[in-house]
N, C-alpha and C positions, 0 to 999 in steps of 0.2 A: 562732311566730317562727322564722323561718330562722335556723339556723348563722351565718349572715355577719354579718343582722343583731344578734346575740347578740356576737359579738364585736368589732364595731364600738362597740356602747355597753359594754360590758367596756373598749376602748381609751378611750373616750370620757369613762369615770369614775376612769381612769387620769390622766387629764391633768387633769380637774378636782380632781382628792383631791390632786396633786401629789407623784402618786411614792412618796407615806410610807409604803410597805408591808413594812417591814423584817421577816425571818424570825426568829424566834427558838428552833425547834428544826429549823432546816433539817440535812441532814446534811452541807450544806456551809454551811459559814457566809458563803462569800461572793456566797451566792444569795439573791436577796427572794424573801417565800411570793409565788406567784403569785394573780393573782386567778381565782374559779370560770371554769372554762372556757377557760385556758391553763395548758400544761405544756409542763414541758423536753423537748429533742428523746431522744427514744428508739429512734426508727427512721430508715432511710435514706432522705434528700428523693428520691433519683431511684426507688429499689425498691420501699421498704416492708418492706426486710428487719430484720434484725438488724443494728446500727452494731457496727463493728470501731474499738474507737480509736486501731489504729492508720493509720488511713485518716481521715486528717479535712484541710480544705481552711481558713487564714484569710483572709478576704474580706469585706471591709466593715465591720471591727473583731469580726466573731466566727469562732470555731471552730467549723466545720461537720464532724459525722463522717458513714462513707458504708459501707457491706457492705464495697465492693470498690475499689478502683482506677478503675477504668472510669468509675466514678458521677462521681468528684471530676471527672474532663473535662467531663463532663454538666452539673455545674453552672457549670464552669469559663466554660461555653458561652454560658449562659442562663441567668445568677442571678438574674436576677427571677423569673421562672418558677418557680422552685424557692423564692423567698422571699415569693410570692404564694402559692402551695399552703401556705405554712407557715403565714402568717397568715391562710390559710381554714380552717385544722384547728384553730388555735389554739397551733399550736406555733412554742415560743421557743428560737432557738440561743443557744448559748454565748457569752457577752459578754468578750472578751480585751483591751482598751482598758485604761491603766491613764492616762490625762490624758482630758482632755476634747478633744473633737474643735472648738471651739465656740474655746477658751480657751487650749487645753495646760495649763490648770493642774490640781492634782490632784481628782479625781473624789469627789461625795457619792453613797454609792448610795443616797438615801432621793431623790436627784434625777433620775427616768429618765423615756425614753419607749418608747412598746411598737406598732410598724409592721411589717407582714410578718417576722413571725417573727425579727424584731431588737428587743432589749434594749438600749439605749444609756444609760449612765451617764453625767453629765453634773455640771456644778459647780456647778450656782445654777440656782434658775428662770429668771434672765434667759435663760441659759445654753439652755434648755428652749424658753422662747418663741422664741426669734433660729433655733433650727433647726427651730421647726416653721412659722415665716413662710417658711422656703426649704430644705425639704426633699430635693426631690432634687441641689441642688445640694452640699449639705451629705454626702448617700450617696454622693456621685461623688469626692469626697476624702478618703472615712475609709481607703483602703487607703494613700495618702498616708500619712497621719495613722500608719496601724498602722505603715509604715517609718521614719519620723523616732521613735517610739517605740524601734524595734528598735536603731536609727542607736545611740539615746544611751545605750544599756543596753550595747552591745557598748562606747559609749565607758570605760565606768566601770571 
């Protein structure tokens, strides 16, 4: 069984299980364990180096880290590509969202979905269903999404 298809039904049993995979000795607590054959990013999407975190790019509700400088343009450029290679390897970036993209209202993480190497936390399964009927429209608005976030936290 190829890599891709291995991760495709790894996605596929994601959305049937409905998300319930909460961590319970993660060492961050606000990460769910992942399932066999996805992990969190550890290397840089354009090198393959070593991630520097102080180089990392938000884009599309998560935190992308990168070697160098240079890389973060690379992706800047061409985030599919870069988020396509993630979820061919099986790697998940950082999930930074703190409403739901879907709602705005505030986010279950026992509620996600898992697409090119995006984590998305989300508030209800309707929540879930409603952006996997219209997904890329829904990735076209979460950097949206992450600045009305930012909007209201500067308001506070």
């Amino acid at each position: 069984m190829s890599k891709l298809s291995l991760i495709s039904i790894i996605t596929a049993a994601i959305f049937l299980l409905g998300g319930n995979l909460l961590a319970g000795d993660s060492k961050d607590k606000d990460r769910i364990q992942l399932p066999k054959g996805l992990k969190y990013q550890e290397t840089c999407p354009v090198t393959g180096g070593k991630i520097n975190k102080d180089y990392y790019l938000d884009i599309q509700g998560h935190r992308i880290y990168f070697s160098c400088e240079a890389c973060i343009d690379s992706m800047r450029a061409d985030p599919e590509r870069y988020f396509k290679k993630a979820g061919e390897e099986g790697v998940v970036f950082e999930n930074i969202l703190e409403t739901c993209p879907i709602s705005g209202e505030e986010i279950d993480k026992s509620v996600f979905i898992y697409y090119q190497g995006r984590l998305l936390y989300l508030c209800s399964k309707e929540a879930r269903k409603l952006f996997m009927e219209d997904r890329p429209s829904y990735f076209k608005v979460l950097d949206e999404h992450m600045k009305s976030e930012a909007s209201k936290k500067a308001q506070k």
